[in-house]
N, C-alpha and C positions, 0 to 999 in steps of 0.2 A: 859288087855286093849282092845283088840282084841273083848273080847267077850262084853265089855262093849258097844262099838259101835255098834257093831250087834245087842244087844237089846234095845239101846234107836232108832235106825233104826226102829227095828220089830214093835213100839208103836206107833207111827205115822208117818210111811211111808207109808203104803197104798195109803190115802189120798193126800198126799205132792205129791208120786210119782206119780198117776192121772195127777194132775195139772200141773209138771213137761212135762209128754210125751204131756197133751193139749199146753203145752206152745212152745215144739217143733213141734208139728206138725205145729203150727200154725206160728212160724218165716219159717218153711221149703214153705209153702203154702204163705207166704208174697214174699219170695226170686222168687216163679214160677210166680206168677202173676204180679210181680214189674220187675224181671229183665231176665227168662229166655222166656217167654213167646211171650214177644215181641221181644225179639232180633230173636226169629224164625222166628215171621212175619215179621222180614223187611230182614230177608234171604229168604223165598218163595218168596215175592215181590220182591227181586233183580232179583232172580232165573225169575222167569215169564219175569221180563223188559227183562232183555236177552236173551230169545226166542222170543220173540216178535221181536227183530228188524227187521227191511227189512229196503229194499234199500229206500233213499230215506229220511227217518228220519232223523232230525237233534239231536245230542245229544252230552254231554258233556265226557269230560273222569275225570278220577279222580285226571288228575292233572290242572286240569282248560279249557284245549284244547276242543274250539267248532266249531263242524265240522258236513258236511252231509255225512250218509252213503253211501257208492259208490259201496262195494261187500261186501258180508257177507258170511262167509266159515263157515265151523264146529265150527273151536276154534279163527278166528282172525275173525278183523272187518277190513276195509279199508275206508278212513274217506277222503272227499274232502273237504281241508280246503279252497285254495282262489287260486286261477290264477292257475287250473291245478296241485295245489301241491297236495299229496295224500300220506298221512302216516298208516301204519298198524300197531295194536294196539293188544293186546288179547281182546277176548271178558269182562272178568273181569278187564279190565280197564274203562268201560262205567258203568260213573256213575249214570246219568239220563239222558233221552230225555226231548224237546223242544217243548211244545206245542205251534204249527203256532195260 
């Protein structure tokens, strides 16, 4: 039985399997440009907003909290919400800035 399959394979596999590995290549090569592709650009672009901030910038956090930056350290931000109140935040809590 064994061998039966291995030679109806050997007669027109060549062929089949060509079009097989174009057919992979080509879902592998839809997955890079549909889904991982982008999800890297919008991690460099996180990555950048986050060095970017300075004092002074209005921006949101990720759980809706919008505030002006008031100190910015290594890894935290300190956010001036309204009347002197002033909460500190990781910097990967800042989701986007506010363009005036």
């Amino acid at each position: 039985m064994l061998v039966s399959i291995i030679a109806q394979a050997a007669a027109g596999g060549s062929q089949a399997m060509i079009y097989q590995i174009v057919m992979w290549v080509g879902i592998i090569g839809v997955f890079y440009f549909f889904m991982i592709r982008p999800q890297q650009k919008k991690q460099k672009e996180q990555k950048e907003l986050l060095a970017g901030i300075k004092k002074g910038d209005e921006v949101v956090t990720i759980g809706g909290l919008h505030g002006k930056v008031f100190l910015v350290d290594e890894a935290t931000v300190t956010l001036d919400l309204d009347k002197g109140v002033k909460l500190t935040f990781d910097k990967s809590a800042i989701s986007r800035t506010i363009k005036a």
